[in-house]
C-alpha positions as CSV (number, residue, x, y, z in Angstrom):
1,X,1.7,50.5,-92.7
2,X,-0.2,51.2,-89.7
3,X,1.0,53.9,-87.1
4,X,2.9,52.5,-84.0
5,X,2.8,53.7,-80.7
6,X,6.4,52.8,-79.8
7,X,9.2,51.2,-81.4
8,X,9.5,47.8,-82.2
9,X,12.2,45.4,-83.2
10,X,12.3,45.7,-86.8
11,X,11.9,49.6,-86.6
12,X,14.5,49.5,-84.6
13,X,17.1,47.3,-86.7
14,X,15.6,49.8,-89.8
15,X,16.5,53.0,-87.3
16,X,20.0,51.5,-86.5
17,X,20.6,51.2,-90.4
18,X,19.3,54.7,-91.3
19,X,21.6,56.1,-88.8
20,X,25.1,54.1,-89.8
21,X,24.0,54.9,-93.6
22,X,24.0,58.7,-92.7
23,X,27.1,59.0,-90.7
24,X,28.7,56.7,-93.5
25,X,27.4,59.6,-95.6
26,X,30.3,62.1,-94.2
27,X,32.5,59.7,-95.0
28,X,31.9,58.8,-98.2
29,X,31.5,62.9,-99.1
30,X,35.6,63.4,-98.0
31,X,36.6,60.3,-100.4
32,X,35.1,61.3,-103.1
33,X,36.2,65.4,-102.3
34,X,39.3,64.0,-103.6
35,X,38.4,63.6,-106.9
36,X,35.7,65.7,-107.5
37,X,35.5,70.0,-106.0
38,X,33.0,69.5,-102.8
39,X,30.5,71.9,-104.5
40,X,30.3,70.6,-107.9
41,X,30.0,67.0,-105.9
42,X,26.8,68.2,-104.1
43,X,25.6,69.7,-107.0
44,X,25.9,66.7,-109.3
45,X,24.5,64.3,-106.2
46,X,21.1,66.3,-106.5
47,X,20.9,66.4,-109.9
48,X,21.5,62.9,-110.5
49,X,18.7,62.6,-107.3
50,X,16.2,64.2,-108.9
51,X,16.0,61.1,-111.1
52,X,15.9,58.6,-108.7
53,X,13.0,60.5,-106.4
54,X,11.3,61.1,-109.5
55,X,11.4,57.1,-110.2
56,X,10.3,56.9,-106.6
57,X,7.5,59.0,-107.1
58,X,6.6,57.3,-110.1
59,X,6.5,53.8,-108.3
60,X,4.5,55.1,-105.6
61,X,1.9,56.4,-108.2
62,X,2.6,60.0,-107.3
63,X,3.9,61.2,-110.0
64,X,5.5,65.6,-109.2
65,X,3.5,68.2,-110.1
66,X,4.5,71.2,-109.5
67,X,2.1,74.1,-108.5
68,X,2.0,77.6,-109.0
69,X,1.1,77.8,-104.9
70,X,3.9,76.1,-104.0
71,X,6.2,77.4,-106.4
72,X,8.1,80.7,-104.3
73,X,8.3,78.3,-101.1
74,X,9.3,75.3,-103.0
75,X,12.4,77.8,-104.6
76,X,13.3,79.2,-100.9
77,X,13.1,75.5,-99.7
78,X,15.4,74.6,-102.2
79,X,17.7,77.1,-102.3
80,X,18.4,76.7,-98.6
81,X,18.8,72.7,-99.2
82,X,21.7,73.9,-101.3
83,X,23.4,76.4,-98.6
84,X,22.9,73.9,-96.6
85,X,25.2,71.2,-98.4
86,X,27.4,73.6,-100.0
87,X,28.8,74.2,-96.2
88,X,28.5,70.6,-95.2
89,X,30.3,69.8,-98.2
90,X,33.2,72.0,-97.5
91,X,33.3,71.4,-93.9
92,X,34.4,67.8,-94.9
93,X,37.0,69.2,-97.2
94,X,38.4,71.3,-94.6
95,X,38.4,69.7,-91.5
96,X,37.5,66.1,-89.8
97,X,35.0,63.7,-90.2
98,X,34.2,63.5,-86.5
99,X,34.6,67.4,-86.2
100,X,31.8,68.5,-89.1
101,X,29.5,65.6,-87.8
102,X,29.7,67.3,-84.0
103,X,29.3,70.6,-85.1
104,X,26.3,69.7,-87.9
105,X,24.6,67.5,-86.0
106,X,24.1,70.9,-83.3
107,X,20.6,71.8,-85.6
108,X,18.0,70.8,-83.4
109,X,19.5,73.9,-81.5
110,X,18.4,76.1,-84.2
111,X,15.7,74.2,-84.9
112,X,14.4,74.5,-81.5
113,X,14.9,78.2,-81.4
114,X,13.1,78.8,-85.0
115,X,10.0,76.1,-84.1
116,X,9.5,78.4,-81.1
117,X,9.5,82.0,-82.6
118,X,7.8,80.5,-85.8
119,X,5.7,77.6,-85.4
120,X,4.4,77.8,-82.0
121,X,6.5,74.4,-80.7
122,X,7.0,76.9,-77.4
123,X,10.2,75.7,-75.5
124,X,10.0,74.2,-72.0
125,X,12.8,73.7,-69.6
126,X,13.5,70.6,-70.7
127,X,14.2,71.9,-74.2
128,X,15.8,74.4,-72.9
129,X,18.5,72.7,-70.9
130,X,18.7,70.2,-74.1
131,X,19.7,73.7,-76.4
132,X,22.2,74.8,-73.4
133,X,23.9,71.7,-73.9
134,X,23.7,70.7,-77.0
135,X,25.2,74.4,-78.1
136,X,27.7,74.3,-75.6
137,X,28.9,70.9,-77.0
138,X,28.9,72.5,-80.6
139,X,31.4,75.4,-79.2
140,X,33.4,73.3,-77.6
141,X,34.1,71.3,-81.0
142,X,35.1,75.1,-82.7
143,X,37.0,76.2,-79.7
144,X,39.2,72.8,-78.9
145,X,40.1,72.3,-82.7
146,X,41.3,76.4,-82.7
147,X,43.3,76.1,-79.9
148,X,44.5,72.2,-80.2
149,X,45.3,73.4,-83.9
150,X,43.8,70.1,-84.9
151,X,40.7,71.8,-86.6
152,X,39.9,74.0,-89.6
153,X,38.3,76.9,-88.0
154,X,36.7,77.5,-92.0
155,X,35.4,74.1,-91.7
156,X,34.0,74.6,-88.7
157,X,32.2,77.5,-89.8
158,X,31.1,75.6,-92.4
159,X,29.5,72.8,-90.7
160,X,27.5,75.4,-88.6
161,X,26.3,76.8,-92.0
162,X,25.3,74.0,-92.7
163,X,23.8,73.0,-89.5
164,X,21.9,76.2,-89.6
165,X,20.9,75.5,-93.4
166,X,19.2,71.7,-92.3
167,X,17.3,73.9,-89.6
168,X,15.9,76.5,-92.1
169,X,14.8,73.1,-94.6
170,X,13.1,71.6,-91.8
171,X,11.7,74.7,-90.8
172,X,10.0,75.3,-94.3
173,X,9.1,72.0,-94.4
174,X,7.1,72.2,-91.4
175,X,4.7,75.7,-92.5
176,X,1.3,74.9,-93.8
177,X,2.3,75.5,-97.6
178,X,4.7,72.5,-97.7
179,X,3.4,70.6,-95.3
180,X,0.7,69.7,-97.1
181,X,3.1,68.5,-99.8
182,X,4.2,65.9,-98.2
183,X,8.2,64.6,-97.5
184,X,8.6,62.9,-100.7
185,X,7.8,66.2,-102.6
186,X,9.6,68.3,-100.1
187,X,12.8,66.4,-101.2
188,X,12.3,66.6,-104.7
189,X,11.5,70.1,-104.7
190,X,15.1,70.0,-102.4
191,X,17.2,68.2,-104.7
192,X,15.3,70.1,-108.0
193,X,16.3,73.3,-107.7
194,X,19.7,73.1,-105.5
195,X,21.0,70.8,-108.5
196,X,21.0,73.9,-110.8
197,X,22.4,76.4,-107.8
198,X,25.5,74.5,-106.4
199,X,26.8,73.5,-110.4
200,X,26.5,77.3,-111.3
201,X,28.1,78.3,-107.8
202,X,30.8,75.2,-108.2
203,X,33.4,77.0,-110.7
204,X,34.0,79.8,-108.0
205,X,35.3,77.7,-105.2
206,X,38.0,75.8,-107.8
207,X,38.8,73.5,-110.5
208,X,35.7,71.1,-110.8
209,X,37.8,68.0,-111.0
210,X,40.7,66.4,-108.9
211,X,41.9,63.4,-109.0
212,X,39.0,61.8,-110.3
213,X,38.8,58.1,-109.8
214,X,36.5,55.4,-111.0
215,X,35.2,55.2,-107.4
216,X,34.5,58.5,-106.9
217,X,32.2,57.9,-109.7
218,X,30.5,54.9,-107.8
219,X,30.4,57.1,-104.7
220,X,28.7,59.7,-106.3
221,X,26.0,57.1,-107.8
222,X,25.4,55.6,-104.3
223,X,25.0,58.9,-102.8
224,X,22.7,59.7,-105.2
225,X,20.6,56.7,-105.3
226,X,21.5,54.9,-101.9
227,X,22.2,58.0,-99.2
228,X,19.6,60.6,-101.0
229,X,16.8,58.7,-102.5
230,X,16.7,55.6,-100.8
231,X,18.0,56.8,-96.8
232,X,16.2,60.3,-96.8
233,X,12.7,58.7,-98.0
234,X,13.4,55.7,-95.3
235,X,14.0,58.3,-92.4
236,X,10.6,59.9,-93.3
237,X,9.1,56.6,-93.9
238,X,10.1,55.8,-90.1
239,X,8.7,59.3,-89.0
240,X,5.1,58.8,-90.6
241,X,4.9,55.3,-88.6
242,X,6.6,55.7,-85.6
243,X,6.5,58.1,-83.1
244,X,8.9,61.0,-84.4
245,X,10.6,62.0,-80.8
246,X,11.7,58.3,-80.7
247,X,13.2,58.6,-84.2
248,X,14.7,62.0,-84.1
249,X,16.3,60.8,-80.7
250,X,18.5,58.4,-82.8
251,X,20.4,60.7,-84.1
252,X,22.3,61.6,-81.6
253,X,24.2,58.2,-82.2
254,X,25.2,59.7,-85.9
255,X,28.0,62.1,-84.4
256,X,29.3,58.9,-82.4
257,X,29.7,56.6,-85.1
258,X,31.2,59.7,-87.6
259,X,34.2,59.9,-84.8
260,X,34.6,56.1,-84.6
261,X,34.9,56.0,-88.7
262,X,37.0,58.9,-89.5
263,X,39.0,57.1,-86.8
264,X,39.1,54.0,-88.2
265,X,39.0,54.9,-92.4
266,X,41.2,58.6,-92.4
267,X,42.7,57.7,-89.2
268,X,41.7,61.1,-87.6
269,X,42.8,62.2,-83.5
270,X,39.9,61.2,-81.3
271,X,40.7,63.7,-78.2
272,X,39.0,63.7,-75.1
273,X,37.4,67.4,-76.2
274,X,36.0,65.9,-78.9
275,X,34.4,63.0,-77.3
276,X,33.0,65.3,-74.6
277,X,31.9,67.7,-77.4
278,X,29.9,65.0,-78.8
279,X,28.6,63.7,-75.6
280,X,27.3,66.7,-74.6
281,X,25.3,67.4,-78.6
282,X,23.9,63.8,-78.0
283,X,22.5,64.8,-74.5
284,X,21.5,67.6,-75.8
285,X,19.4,66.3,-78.8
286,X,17.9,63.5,-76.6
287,X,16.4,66.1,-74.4
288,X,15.1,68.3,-77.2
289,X,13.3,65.6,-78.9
290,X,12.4,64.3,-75.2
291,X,8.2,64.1,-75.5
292,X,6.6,66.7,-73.5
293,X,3.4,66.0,-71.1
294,X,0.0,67.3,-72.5
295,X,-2.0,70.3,-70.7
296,X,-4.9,69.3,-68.6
């Protein structure tokens, strides 16, 4: 499909989609936490992905091959795609919906501060005022929950993990080695070897199953297929046509809707911290993924 200078309507209804499906995502991971252990969940949704983006792959005529060059950085990328959803995974176990999607959705702080020191993206003020609010909104969530006594600060500490884990993945994903891989190898390299990491690291956070329920089951298969496969590849699809400040922009509506559907599915506290909390990350990502003016 041809590159677009702005977005239209049907990238726009497609954007609006990718965006429910993800913050759907969170909720979908605490239903089925209660019949499966969070880590031995993530670790069974990439395994089980590695099929479908293989498939994908396959359709697309692009069958993965795996290179000696890209081998150590495909392992780090991987590895840190793990970390990265072992905390998210817990954070949902631990604490709110609304809460972990605040505090995760904080990464294009990290991101910001990591593109600067490491890929030459240098910050401006307008970035910078994005990061100061963005992080202050991402505090707030950690600090009203302890004191309110309505969060897990464990959780919380494990959505930043896992904030900061989605910053490293992008991060790697942006240096010249696996770059030139392209997104739809990035993620299989990503679901390939944190598969193997998170079902070896599952038996020491507790008994792998629960109260395991036919739906959980169904859960897992439409994470696996649906959330990882088929929203992940969409996202990047939208990046490689439209312009990617536009799309990363959007997801600053993902903490928004998380609140409104832990609300309205675990029937979770919406407090006015919270909501400010979550105002203040949106403002703050808008601004970080504002486009900057070119140099004369």
């Amino acid at each position: 499909m041809q590159r677009k200078d702005r977005l239209d309507a049907f990238g726009g209804s497609v954007l609006l989609g990718v965006t429910l499906l993800l913050a759907f995502n969170q909720v979908i991971v605490k239903l089925v936490n209660a019949g499966l252990q969070p880590v031995f969940l993530a670790g069974l949704r990439s395994a089980l992905a590695v099929v479908f983006v293989w498939a994908w792959l396959v359709y697309k005529r692009r069958p993965p091959r795996l290179s000696r060059a890209t081998l150590p950085t495909g392992l780090l990328m991987g590895v840190v795609f793990a970390a990265e959803f072992l905390c998210l995974f817990m954070a949902l176990d631990l604490t709110t919906v609304g809460r972990t999607s605040v505090i995760f959705y904080s990464m294009p702080v990290w991101f910001a501060i990591m593109a600067h020191y490491g890929l030459g993206d240098r910050l401006t003020p307008t970035r910078i005022a994005g990061l100061t609010l963005a992080f202050a909104g991402a505090a707030w969530a950690i600090l009203s929950g302890a004191s309110s006594g309505e969060g897990s600060l464990a959780g919380d500490l494990f959505a930043l993990g896992g904030a900061l884990g989605w910053a490293g993945t992008a991060y790697i994903a942006r240096r010249p080695v696996m770059r030139a891989e392209g997104p739809e190898m990035q993620l299989f390299w990503m679901v390939l070897v944190s598969g193997p990491i998170l079902l070896l690291a599952a038996p020491f956070f507790g008994p792998l199953i629960r109260e395991l329920q036919p739906q959980h089951i169904a859960w897992l298969l439409f994470q696996s297929s649906v959330v990882v496969a088929g929203g992940f590849i969409t996202w990047l699809w939208l990046l490689s046509v439209y312009p990617a400040p536009t799309v990363a922009s959007f997801s600053f509506l993902t903490p928004i809707l998380a609140i409104a559907l832990g609300a309205l599915i675990f029937g979770e506290t919406v407090t006015w911290a919270i909501l400010a909390a979550a105002g203040l990350v949106a403002a703050g990502i808008v601004l970080i993924n504002r486009p900057t003016a070119p140099r004369a």
